[in-house]
C-alpha positions, -999 to 999 in steps of 0.1 A, spaced: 716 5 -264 705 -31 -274 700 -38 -236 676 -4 -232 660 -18 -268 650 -52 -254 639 -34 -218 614 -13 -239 601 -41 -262 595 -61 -228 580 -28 -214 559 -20 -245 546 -57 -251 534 -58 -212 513 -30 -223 498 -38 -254 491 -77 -240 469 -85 -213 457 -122 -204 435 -140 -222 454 -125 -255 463 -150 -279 505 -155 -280 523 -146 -307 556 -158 -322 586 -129 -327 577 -137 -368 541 -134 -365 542 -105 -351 567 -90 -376 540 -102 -405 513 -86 -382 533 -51 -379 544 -56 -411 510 -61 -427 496 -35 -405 523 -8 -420 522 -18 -457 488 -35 -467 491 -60 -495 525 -64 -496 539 -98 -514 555 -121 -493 588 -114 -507 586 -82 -493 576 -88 -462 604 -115 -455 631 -85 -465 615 -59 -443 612 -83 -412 648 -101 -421 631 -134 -416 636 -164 -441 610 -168 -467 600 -201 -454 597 -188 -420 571 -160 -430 548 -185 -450 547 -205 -419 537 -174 -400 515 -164 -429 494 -189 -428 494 -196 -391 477 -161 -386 455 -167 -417 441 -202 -398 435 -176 -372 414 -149 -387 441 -120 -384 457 -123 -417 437 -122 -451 457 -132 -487 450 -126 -520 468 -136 -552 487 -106 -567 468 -98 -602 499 -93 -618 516 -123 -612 499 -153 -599 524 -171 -584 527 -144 -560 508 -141 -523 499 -103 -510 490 -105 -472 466 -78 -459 457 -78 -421 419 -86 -413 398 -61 -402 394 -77 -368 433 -78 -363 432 -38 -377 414 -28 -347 428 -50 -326 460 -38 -330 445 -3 -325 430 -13 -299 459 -23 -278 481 4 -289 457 31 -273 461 13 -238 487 32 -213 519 27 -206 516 42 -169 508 18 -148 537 -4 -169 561 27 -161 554 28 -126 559 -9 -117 590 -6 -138 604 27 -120 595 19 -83 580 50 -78 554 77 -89 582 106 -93 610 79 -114 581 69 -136 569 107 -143 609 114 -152 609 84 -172 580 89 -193 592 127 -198 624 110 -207 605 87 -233 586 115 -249 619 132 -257 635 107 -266 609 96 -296 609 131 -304 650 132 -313 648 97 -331 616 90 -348 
């Protein structure tokens, strides 16, 4: 399962990246996803959902924030704590890429027109038993 995991995360980020698109760390895009999922979380939060340490998303924090993609704010309640809320441009950015097809990614991967038909019908119900 972990093998088929990784396969698809290849798979899926060969899609959603093209060249020319700025690279990304594994943490910065956690934060990204993250931020994207649950706008204006704290920091805190964000380093228990991703499972990275604390240090390691402040780092990434404010690596994307140099870059435009991540905007923070502090939290009115308690000052000493950061929210992080994905810019705009990252917003539809993100959107962006995750309207691109997977087909052509499918069919490189499968060999052939009639593997990668099976294993996007395969795919689809697949995602609807787990998710």
């Amino acid at each position: 399962m972990h093998r088929l995991g990784k396969r698809l995360i290849d798979l899926s980020r060969e899609v959603t990246t093209s060249a020319g698109d700025a690279s990304l760390t594994p943490a910065e895009i956690a934060v990204i996803e993250d931020a994207l999922k649950h706008p204006g979380s704290p920091m805190s939060e964000i380093k228990v959902r991703t499972g990275f340490a604390q240090s390691h998303v402040s780092e990434s924090v404010a690596r994307l924030k140099e870059r435009g993609l991540i905007e923070t704010s502090a939290d009115p309640a308690d000052r000493r704590r950061t929210r992080v809320t994905l810019s705009e441009v990252a917003r539809q950015a993100v959107l962006a890429r995750a309207g691109r097809s997977a087909d052509q990614v499918i069919a490189r991967a499968a060999g052939d027109r009639v593997r990668a038909e099976r294993v996007g019908a395969l795919l689809d119900e697949l995602a609807g038993l787990l998710l």
